[in-house]
C-alpha positions as CSV (number, residue, x, y, z in Angstrom):
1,X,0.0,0.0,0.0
2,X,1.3,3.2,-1.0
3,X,0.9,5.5,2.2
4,X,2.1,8.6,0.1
5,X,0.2,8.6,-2.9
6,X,-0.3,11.3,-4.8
7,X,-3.7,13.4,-4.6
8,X,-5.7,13.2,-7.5
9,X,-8.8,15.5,-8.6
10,X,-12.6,12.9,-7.6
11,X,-10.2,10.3,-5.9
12,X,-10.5,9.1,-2.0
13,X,-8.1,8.9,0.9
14,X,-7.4,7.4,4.3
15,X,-5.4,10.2,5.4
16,X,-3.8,9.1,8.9
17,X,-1.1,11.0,11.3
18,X,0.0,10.7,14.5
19,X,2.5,12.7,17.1
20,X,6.0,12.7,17.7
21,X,7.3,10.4,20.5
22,X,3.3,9.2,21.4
23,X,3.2,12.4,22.8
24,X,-1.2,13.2,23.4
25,X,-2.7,14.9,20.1
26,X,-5.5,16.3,22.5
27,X,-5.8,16.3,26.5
28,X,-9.4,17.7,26.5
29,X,-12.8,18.1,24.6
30,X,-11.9,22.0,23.5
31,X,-8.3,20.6,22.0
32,X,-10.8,18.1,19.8
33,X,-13.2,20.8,18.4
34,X,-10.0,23.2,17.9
35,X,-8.6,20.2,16.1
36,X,-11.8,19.7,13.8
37,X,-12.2,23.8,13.6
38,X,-8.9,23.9,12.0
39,X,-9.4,21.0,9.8
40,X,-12.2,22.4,8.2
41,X,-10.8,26.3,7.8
42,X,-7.6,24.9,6.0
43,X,-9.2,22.0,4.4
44,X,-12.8,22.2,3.5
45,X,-12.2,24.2,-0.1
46,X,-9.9,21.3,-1.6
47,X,-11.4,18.3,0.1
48,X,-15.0,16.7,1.3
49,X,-15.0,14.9,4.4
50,X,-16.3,11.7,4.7
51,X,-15.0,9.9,8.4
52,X,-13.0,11.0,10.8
53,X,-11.9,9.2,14.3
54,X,-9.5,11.5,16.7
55,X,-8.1,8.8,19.0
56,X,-5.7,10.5,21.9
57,X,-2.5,9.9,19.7
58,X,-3.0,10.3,16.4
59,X,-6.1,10.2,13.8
60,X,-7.8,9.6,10.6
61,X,-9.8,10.7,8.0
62,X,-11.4,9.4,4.9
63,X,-11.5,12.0,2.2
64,X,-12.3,13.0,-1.4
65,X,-10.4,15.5,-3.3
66,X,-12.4,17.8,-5.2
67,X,-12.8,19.0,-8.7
68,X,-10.5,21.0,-10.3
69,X,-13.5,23.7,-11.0
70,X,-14.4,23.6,-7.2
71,X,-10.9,24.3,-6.0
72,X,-10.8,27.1,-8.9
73,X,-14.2,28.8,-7.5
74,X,-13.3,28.3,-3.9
75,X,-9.3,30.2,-4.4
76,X,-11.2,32.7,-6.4
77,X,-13.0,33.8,-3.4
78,X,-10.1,34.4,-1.1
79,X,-9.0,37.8,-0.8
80,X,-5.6,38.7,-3.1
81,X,-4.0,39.6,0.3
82,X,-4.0,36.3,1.2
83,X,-3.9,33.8,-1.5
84,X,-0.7,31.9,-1.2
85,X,2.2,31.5,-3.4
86,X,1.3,27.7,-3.7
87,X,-2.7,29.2,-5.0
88,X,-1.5,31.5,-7.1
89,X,0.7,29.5,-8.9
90,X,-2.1,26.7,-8.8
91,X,-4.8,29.4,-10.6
92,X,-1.9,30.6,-13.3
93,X,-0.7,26.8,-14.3
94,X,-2.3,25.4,-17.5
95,X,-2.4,22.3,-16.6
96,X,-3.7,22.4,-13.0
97,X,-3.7,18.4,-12.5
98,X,0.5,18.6,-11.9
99,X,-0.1,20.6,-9.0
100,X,-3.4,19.4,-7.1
101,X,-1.5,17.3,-4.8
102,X,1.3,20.3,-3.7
103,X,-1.8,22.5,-2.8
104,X,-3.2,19.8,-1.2
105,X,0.0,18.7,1.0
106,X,0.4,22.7,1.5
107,X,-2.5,23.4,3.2
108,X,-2.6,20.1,5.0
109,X,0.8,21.3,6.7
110,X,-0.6,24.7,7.3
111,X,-3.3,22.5,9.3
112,X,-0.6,21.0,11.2
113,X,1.0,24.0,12.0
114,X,-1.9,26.1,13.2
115,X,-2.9,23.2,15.4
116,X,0.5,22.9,16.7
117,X,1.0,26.1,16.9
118,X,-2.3,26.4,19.4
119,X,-2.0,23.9,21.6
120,X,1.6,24.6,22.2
121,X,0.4,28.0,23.4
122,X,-2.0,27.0,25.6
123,X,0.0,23.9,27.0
124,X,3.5,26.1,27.3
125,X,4.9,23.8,24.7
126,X,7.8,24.3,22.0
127,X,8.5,21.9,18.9
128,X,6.8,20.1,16.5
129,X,3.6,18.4,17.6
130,X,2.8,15.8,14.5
131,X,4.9,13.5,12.3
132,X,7.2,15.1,9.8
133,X,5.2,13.3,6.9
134,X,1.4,12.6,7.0
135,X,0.6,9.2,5.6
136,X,-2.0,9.1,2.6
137,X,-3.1,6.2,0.8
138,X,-5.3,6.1,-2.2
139,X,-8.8,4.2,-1.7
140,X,-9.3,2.1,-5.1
141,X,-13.0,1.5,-5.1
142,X,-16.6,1.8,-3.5
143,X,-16.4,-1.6,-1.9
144,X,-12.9,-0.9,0.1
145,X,-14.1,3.1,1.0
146,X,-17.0,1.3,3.0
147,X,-14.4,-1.4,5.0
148,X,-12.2,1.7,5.3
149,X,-15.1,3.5,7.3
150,X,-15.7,0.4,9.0
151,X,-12.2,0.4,10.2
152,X,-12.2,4.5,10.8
153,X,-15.5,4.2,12.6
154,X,-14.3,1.0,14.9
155,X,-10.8,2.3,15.3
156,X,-11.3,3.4,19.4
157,X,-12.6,0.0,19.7
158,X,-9.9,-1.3,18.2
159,X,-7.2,0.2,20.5
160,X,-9.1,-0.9,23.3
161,X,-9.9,2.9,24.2
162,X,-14.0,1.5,24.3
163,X,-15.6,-2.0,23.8
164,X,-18.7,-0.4,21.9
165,X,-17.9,1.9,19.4
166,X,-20.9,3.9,19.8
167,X,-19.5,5.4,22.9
168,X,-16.3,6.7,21.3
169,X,-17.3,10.4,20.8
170,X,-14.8,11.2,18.5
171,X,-15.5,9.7,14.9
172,X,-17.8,10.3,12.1
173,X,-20.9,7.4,13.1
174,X,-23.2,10.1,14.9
175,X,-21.7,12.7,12.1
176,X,-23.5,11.2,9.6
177,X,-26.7,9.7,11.5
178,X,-27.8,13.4,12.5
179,X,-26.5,14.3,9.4
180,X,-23.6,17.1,10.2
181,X,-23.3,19.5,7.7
182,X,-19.6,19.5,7.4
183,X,-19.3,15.8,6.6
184,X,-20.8,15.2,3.5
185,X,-23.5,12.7,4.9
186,X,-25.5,12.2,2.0
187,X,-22.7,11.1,-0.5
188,X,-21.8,8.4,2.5
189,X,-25.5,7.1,3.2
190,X,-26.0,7.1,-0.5
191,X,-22.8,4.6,-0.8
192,X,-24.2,2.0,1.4
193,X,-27.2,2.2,0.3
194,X,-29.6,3.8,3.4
195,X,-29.0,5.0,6.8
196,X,-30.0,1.7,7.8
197,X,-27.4,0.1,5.9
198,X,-24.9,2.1,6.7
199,X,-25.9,1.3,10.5
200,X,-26.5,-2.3,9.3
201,X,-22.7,-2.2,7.9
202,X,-20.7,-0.6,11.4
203,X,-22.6,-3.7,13.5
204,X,-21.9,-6.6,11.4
205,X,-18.5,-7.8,13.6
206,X,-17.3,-9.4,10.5
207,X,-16.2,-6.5,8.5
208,X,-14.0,-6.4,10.5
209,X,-11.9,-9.1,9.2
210,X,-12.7,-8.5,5.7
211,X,-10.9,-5.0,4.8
212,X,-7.2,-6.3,5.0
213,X,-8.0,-9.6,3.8
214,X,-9.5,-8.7,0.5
């Protein structure tokens, strides 16, 4: 598995990082919706969200890269005073499909840094907070994107942080049951086939077994 692909316009990742030295990511509630704050303000214009888990070392997310014309629209609307070297170069280049994945690793570092950069404030603390290099690994088809949410979903359960995974907090199941607006719910439901389904899916034990074994 290639855990630095490249991002591509329509395409889905598993994005996953974690901190240096298994330092905590988060010590409260406040450093989680900071976290997922940030996320969204440096991330939302290039990307759609599909799952997230925030586990107290390190997380994931489950993504899809948008189009071309979206990322256009959405750069156009920043003010000049701020659009980055890394944008500008991105609206100017003919062939904008060479440089999707730099504006996309750009502004997921600026995400790192402005998280880092608050919660060392606030805990009195110097250095760098995540991994040097963010692991990112392309997600073929429909059928693996469903285990991979399985897996995203289950992952608190899976480090033994709760034995139900309806009481971890922290991930994207009660996201997209009550249908929050910054996941993109519908496009998830739609993929298994129901909210039912997709409920159906996260309580059958067996997927478990099924995404690294395919």
């Amino acid at each position: 598995m290639n855990t630095l692909a490249r991002f591509e316009p329509r395409r889905d990742y598993h994005i996953y990082n974690r901190t240096n030295n298994k330092e905590l990511l988060f010590r409260n509630s406040e450093n989680r919706r900071y976290f997922l704050n940030r996320l969204n303000y440096f991330l939302k214009d290039y990307v759609k969200f599909y799952a997230y888990s925030l586990l107290p070392n390190h997380f994931h997310l489950l993504i899809k890269v948008r189009s071309i014309d979206e990322i256009i629209e959405n750069i156009k609307r920043i003010p000049n005073i701020k659009i980055t070297k890394t944008q500008q170069r991105f609206l100017l280049q003919k062939d904008k499909n060479d440089l999707i994945n730099d504006l996309i690793v750009n502004q997921f570092l600026k995400f790192f840094t402005s998280y880092s950069k608050g919660f060392n404030k606030i805990y009195k603390r110097n250095g760098n907070l995540f991994a040097r290099s963010f692991k990112r690994s392309l997600v073929y088809n429909d059928s693996r994107l469903m285990y991979w949410h399985y897996y995203i979903i289950h992952n608190a359960r899976k480090h033994n942080i709760v034995s139900d995974f309806r009481d971890h907090q922290w991930n994207s199941f009660l996201g997209i049951i009550n249908e929050v607006n910054w996941l993109v719910f519908d496009d998830v439901i739609s993929l298994f086939g129901g909210k039912a389904e997709f409920v159906q899916f996260m309580e059958t034990e067996e997927n478990g077994k099924i995404l690294f074994s395919s």
